[in-house]
N, C-alpha and C positions, 0 to 999 in steps of 0.2 A: 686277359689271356683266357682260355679256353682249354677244355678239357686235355688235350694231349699234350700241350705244354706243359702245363703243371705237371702232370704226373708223369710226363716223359723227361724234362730236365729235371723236375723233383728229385724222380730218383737219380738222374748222374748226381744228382746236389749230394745226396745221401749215402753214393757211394757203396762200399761194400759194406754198409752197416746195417743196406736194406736185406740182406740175404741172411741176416741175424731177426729182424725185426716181422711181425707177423703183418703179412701182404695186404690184407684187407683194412684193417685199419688203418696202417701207412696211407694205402690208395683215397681211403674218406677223408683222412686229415689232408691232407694236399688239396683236395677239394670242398671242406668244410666251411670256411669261410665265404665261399661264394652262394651253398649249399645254404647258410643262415640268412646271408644277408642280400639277396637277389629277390627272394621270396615275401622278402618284406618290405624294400623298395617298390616294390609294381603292387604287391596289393595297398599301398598310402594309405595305411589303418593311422600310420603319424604321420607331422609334420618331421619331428625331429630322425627319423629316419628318412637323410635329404638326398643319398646317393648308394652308390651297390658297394660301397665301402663301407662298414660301422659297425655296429657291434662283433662280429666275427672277425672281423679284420684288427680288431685292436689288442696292444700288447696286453691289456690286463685279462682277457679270453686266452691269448697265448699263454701267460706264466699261469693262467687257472689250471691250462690241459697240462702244462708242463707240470707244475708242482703236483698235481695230481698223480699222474704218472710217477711222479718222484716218489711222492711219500707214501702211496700204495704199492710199489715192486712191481706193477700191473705190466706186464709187455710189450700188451694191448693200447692201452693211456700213453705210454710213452712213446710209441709207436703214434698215434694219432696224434700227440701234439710236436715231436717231429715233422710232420706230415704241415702240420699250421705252419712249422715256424717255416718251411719252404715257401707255403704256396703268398706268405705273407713278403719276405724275403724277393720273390720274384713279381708279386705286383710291386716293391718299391723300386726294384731295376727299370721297370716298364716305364712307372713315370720320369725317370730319369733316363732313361735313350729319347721317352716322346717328349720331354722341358717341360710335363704336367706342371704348371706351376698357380696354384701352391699346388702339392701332390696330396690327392685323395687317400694316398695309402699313408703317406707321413702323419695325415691329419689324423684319421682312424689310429693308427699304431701308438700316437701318442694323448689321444684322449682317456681320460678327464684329466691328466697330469697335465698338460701345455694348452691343454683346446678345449673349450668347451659343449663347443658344435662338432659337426661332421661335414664337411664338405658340399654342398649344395649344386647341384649337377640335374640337369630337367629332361629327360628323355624318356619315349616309349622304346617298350623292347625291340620292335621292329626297328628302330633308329639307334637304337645302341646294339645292336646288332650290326646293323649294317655299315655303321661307327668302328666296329672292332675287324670287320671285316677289307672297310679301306685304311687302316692303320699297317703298315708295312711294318711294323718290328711283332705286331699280332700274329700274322699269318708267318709271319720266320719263325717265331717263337713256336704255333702250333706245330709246322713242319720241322722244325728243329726237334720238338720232343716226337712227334711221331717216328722220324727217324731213328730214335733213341731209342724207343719201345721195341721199332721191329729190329733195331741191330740187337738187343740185349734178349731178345727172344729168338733169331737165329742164333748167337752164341748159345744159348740154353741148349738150343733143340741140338745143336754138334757136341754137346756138351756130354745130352743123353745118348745122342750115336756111339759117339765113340766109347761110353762109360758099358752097352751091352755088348757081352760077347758074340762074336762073329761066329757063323756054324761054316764050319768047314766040309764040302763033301768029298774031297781027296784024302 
């Protein structure tokens, strides 16, 4: 998935608990695990970083940011690992509409506890690109969340209309 999925279904995922939670880091955690693990897939400094799933995508990264946020009171931390547990959450729907099987993200999410590898997956960006781009539940996904984004920002913007007072010249 891609940028406006995540953070456009992200937040329907989150609900009204985004407008409690501080904007910026929600929007990084939702995209943090691609943001880790994309950048170290294509530069193949390892082997054992074998696909754009793995360290960032896995639960023990998520209960890191999560308990962090827990036992620091931090807004911020719990906010951004809300933010993981979505964007983590909807790459495993993804394999699951597309029958990834085994699915990269179950494999990530449950390493070192059931896996001891990561998924093994061979492509340059341009071809995983253009992989994500013929993948029909991708492109729903991104335009599903874009729509999201600009329905929840026209709500906003009627929100603030109607919240300033009107000048009356009669």
């Amino acid at each position: 998935m891609f940028v406006f999925g995540h953070i456009g279904i992200g937040r329907a995922l989150v609900g009204r608990w985004r407008h409690t939670l501080p904007l910026l880091p929600l929007t990084i955690g939702m995209l943090l695990p691609d943001i880790i693990d994309k950048p170290l897939y294509y530069a193949r400094l390892w082997p054992f970083i074998s696909c754009t799933r793995t360290l960032g995508h896995t639960g023990a990264f998520l209960l890191l940011v999560l308990l962090s946020g827990y036992w620091t009171r931090r807004p911020s931390l719990i906010a951004l690992g809300i933010g993981v547990s979505t964007h983590v959450g909807l790459d495993l729907c993804l394999d699951l509409i597309n029958h990834t099987s085994p699915s990269p993200s179950w494999i990530a999410l449950t390493w070192p506890v059931l896996n001891t590898s990561f998924a093994t997956v061979s492509f340059t960006f341009s071809e995983h690109v253009a992989r994500l781009w013929a993948t029909t539940s991708v492109v729903v996904a991104e335009a599903g969340g874009l729509f999201l984004l600009g329905r929840e920002t026209m709500s906003f913007r009627r929100g603030q209309l109607a919240a300033k007072p009107s000048r009356r010249f009669f």
